[in-house]
C-alpha positions as CSV (number, residue, x, y, z in Angstrom):
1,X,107.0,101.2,109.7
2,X,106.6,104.9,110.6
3,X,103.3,106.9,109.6
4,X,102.8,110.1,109.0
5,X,99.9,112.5,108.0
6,X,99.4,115.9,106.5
7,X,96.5,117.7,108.5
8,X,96.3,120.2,105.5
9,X,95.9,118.2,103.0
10,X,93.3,115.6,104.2
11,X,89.8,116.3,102.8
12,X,88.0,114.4,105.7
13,X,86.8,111.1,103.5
14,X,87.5,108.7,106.3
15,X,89.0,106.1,104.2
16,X,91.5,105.8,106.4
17,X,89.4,105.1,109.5
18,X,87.6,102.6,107.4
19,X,90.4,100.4,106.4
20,X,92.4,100.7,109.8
21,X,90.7,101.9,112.9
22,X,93.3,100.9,115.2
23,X,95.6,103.4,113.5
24,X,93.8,106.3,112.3
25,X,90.5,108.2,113.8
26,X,89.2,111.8,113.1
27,X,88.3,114.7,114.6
28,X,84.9,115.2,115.5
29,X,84.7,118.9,114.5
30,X,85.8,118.7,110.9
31,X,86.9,115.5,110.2
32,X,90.4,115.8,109.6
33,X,92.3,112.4,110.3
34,X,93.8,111.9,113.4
35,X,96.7,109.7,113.8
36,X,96.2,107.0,116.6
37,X,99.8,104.9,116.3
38,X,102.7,106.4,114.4
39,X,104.2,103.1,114.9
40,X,101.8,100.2,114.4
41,X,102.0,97.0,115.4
42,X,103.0,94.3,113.0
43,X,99.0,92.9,112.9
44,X,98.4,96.3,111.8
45,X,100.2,97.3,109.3
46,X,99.0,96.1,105.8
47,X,95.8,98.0,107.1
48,X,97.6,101.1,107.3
49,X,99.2,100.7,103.8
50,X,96.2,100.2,102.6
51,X,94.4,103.4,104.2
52,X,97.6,105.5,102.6
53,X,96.7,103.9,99.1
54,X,92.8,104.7,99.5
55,X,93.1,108.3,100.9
56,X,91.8,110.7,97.9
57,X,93.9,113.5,99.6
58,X,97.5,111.6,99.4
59,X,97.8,113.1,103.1
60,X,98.7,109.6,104.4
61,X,102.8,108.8,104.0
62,X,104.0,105.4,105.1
63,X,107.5,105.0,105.5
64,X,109.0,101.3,105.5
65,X,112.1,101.7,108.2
């Protein structure tokens, strides 16, 4: 699995950090998501699919390699 985000079009929600906090974070200053593990482990990962499916912005994109 690789992740990857796009800054501009995340609206700062924090779904993300909600349904996988090992993965995702964001910025104290606006909110924009920050990306903790591009790669996440296994134990992981159904909690990042799930943060791509619940961001309003669609800035999440999870690629299945």
């Amino acid at each position: 699995m690789k992740i990857e985000i796009d800054e501009d079009r995340c609206i700062g929600a924090g779904q993300c950090v909600l349904a996988a906090e090992a993965v995702f974070d964001q910025r104290d200053e606006d909110g924009v998501v920050v990306l903790l593990d591009a790669s996440p482990a296994p134990e992981h990962q159904d909690a990042a699919r799930q943060a791509a499916a619940l961001c309003p912005a669609a800035a999440i994109a999870v690629r299945e390699d």
